[in-house]
N, C-alpha and C positions, 0 to 999 in steps of 0.2 A: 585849894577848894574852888577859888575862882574858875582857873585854870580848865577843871575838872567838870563844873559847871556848864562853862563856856562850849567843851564837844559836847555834853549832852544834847545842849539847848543849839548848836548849828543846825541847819539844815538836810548839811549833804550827810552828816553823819549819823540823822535820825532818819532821810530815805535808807542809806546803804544798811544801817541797821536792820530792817525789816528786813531789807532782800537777805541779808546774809541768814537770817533767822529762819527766810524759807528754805534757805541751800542744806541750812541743819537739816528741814523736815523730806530734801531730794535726797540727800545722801545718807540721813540715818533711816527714816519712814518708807524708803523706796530701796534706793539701792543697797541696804546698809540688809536689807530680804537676803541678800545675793553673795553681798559679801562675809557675813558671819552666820551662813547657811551650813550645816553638816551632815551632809550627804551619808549615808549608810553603803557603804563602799564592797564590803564582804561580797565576794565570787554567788552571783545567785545559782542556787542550786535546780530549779523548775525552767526547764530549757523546750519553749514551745518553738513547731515548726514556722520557719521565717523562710521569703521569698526578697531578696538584695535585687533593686531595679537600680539599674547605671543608664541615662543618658550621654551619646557620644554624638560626635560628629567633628569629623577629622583630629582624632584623638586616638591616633595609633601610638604614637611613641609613651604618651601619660596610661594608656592600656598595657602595655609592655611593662613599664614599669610598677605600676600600681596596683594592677587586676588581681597578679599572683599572692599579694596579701589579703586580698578579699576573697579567695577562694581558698584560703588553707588557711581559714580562723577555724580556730577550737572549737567547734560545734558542730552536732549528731548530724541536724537534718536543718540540713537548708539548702538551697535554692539560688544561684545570680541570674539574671537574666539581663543582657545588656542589648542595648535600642543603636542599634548603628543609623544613628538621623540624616540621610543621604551623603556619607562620607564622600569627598573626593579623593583622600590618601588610600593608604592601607589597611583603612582600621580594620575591616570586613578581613582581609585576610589575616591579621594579627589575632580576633575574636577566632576564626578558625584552626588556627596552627593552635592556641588556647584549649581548645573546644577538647585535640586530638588527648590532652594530658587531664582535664580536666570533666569528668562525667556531670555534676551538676551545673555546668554552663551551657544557657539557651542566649537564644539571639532570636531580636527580633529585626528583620531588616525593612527599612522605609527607603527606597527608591527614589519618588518621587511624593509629591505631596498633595493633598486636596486643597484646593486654594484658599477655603477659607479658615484652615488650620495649621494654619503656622506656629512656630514657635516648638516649645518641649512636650506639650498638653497632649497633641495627638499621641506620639508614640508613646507617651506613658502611659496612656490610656489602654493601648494593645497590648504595652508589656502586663498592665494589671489585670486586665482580662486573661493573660497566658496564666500568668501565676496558680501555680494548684495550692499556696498557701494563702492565710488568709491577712497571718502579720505584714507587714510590708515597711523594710527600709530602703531610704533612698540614700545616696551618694552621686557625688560626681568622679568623672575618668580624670583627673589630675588627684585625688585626695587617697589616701594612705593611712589605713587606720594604724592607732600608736601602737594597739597590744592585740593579740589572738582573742581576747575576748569581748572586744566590740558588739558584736553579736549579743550576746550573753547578757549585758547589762541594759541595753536599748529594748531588749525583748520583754524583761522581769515585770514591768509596768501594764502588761496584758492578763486577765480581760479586763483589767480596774480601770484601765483607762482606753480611750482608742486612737488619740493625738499623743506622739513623745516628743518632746522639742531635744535636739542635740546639740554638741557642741562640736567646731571647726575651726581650731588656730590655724592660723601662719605659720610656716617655719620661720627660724630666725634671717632671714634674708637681708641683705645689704640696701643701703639707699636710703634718698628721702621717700621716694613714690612708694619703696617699701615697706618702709615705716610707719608713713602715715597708715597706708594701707592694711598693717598692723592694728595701730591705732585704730580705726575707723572698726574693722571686725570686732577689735575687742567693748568697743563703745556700744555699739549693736545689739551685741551679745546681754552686754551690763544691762540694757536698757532691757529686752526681751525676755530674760530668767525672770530679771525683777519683778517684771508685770507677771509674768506669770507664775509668782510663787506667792505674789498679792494676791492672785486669781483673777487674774484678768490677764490670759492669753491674747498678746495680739497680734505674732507673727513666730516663723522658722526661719530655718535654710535648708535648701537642701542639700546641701554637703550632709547632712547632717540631721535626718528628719525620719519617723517614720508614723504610719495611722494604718488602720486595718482595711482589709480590701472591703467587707461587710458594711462599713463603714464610707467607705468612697463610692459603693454602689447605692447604698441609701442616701444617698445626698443628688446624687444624678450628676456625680463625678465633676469634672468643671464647667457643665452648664451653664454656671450662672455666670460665669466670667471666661467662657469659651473664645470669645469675640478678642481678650483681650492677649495678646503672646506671650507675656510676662506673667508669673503670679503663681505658677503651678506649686511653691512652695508657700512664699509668706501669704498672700490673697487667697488660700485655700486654706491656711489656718487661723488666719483674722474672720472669714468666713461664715468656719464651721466650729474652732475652739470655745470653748468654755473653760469654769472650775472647776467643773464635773468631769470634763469627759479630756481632760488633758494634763498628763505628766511633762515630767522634765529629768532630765541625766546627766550628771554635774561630775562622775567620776572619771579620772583621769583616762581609765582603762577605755572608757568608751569614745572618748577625743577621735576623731581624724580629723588627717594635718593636710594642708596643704600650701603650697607653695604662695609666697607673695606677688602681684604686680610689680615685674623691674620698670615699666614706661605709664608716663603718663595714659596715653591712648589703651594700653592694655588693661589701668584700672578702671577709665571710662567706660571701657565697653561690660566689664562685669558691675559695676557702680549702674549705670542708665537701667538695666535693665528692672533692678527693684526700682528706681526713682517714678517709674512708668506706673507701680503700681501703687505708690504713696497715695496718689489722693481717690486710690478706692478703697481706703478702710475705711471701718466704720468711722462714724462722726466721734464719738465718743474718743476713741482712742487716738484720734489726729488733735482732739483739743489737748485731750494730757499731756501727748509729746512734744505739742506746738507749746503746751505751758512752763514743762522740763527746761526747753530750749530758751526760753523769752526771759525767765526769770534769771536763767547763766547768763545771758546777754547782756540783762539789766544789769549786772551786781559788776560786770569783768569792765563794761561800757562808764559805768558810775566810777570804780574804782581809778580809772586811769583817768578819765577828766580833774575826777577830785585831786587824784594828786598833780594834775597841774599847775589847778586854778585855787581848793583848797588851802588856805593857810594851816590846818590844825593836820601837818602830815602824819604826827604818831600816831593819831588815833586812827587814819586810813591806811598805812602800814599795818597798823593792829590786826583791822579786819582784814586784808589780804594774806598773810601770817595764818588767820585761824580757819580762814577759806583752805590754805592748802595744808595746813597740818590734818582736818576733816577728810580733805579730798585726799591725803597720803594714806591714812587711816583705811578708809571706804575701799580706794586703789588699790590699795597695798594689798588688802586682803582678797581682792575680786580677782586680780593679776595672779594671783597666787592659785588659786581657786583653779584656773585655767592655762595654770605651767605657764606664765608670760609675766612671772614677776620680773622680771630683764628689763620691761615697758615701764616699770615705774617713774622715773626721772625723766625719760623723753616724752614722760605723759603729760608733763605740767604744761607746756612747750604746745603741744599737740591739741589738749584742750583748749588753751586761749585759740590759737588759730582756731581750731574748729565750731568753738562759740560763737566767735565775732565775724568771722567769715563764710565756714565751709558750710554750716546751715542757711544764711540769708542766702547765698549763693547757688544751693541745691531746692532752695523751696520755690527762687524764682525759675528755675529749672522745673519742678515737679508744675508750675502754671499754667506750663507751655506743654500744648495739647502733642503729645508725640505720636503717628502715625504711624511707626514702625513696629512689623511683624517679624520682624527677625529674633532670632536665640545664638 
């Protein structure tokens, strides 16, 4: 009873207490939206017309490979139309040879560039204006949708909604860099269904995104953040999303995949460019996720001091124990959700790193004002 007493009445083990208490209300109260969500999966049968915008630029070989499954999904009447963003390879001639087997493939071609539009924003903007549709999804030239009915489920959410947030695994790729890079999508993900099955939309991707053209012209398209190169996906739906006017598609049919980061530099360069637009969400939603992140910080940061300096280690055993039976729980089912239950086990691993390091490290990055207008 003493004994028993004793951890009650310690210190470290009535802070850790708390924190672990709030990790119940992160992972059951928030992500827990996400992972024991049940998506209604059945083949929709109401098939409205859709216009597929592809941003490229020197992206011939990921067009060869990848375009021919977005151009022969199972659906009546659609539309691709891909933005060649001043190729210096082939891509132009790959989009053509394409073009010759292919009747509803357009191309928009950008040459050169207006200077102060850099980035994706411009020619998306041309291709949305071609579009004779009014649905609109978007995809990237490396991703590869999983089933012929992509289309078809991403679409079902119109006119009840005008934002759909999708989803984009990794393949299972080899590495650490790929792994993490793994990891890191699927953390993203977790975090951005959540919020928006809470109703509070606060970001996409676009691998994997669509809103209506109606909808993008009523807004005055990326005006408000034209200035800025980045953003054309998640800063265009932290923007303009709501609970109202924004779905989500969680079935497997609708997934595309795409390929992981094998080099560090390679994940940089796709990583910086969302980091550019972190500190233009709204306020609101940078405090939640900066809250999400502090309170893992606290609990992962508490746990391992405690057990150095701690005398009463079962009972900080205890709480690390029920931290990740929670977190395998939550994981287990979110991993699953999104074909990447594989990630379970190297997620334990991936999360303490990315607590204790990979966000202090990415925030003091997101500080540092970046001037670059490149995509």
């Amino acid at each position: 009873m003493d004994i028993l007493l004793s951890y009650l009445l310690d210190p470290w083990f009535i802070i850790l207490g708390v924190l672990f208490l709030a990790q119940v209300l992160i992972y059951l109260g928030l992500f827990g939206k996400l992972a024991f969500f049940k998506p209604d999966c059945n083949l929709p049968i109401n098939q409205q017309p859709v216009s597929i915008i592809i941003s490229a630029k020197n992206e011939a070989t990921n067009l060869k490979e990848n375009l021919p499954a977005v151009l022969e999904q199972d659906y009546p009447d659609y539309e691709v139309i891909v933005i060649n963003d001043q190729s210096k390879d082939d891509t132009l001639k790959a989009l053509e040879e394409l073009q010759n087997h292919y009747d509803h493939l357009g191309i928009v071609n950008i040459e050169d560039y207006i200077e102060k539009w850099k980035g994706k924003k411009f020619g998306i903007t041309l291709a949305i204006k071609k579009a004779q549709h009014d649905i609109l999804l978007f995809t990237d030239a490396d991703c590869k949708p999983g089933s012929n009915h992509w289309i078809s489920y991403m679409q079902r959410h119109y006119p009840d909604r005008q934002i759909v947030l999708g989803f984009s695994p990794m393949d299972q790729g080899k590495g650490i860099v790929a792994n993490f890079g793994k990891y890191d999508a699927f953390y993203t993900a977790l975090q951005y269904f959540s919020m928006a099955i809470a109703g509070f939309p606060y970001m996409g991707v676009g691998r994997n995104l669509s809103y209506s053209k109606a909808f993008f012209m009523d807004q005055k398209g990326f005006a408000k953040h034209m200035h800025i190169a980045s953003g054309d996906d998640d800063l265009f739906v932290n923007t303009y999303a709501n609970s109202d006017n924004t779905g989500f598609e969680l079935c497997k049919e609708s997934f595309l995949y795409t390929s992981p980061p094998q080099t560090l530099r390679e994940w940089w360069q796709q990583k910086q460019r969302h980091l550019r637009t972190g500190r233009y969400y709204k306020r609101g939603h940078r405090t939640v996720l900066g809250l999400i992140w502090f309170l893992q910080f606290l609990l992962y940061a508490g746990l391992i001091i405690a057990l150095v300096f701690n005398p009463y280690q079962y009972g900080i055993w205890g709480l690390l124990l029920l931290k990740w039976l929670l977190m395998g729980i939550v994981y287990g089912n979110a991993l699953a959700k999104f074909n990447m239950f594989y990630l379970l086990l190297p997620a334990y691993f991936w999360d303490l790193l990315y607590q204790l390091f990979y966000y202090p490290l990415m925030g003091m990055v997101v500080l540092v004002k970046s001037k670059s207008n490149e995509w």
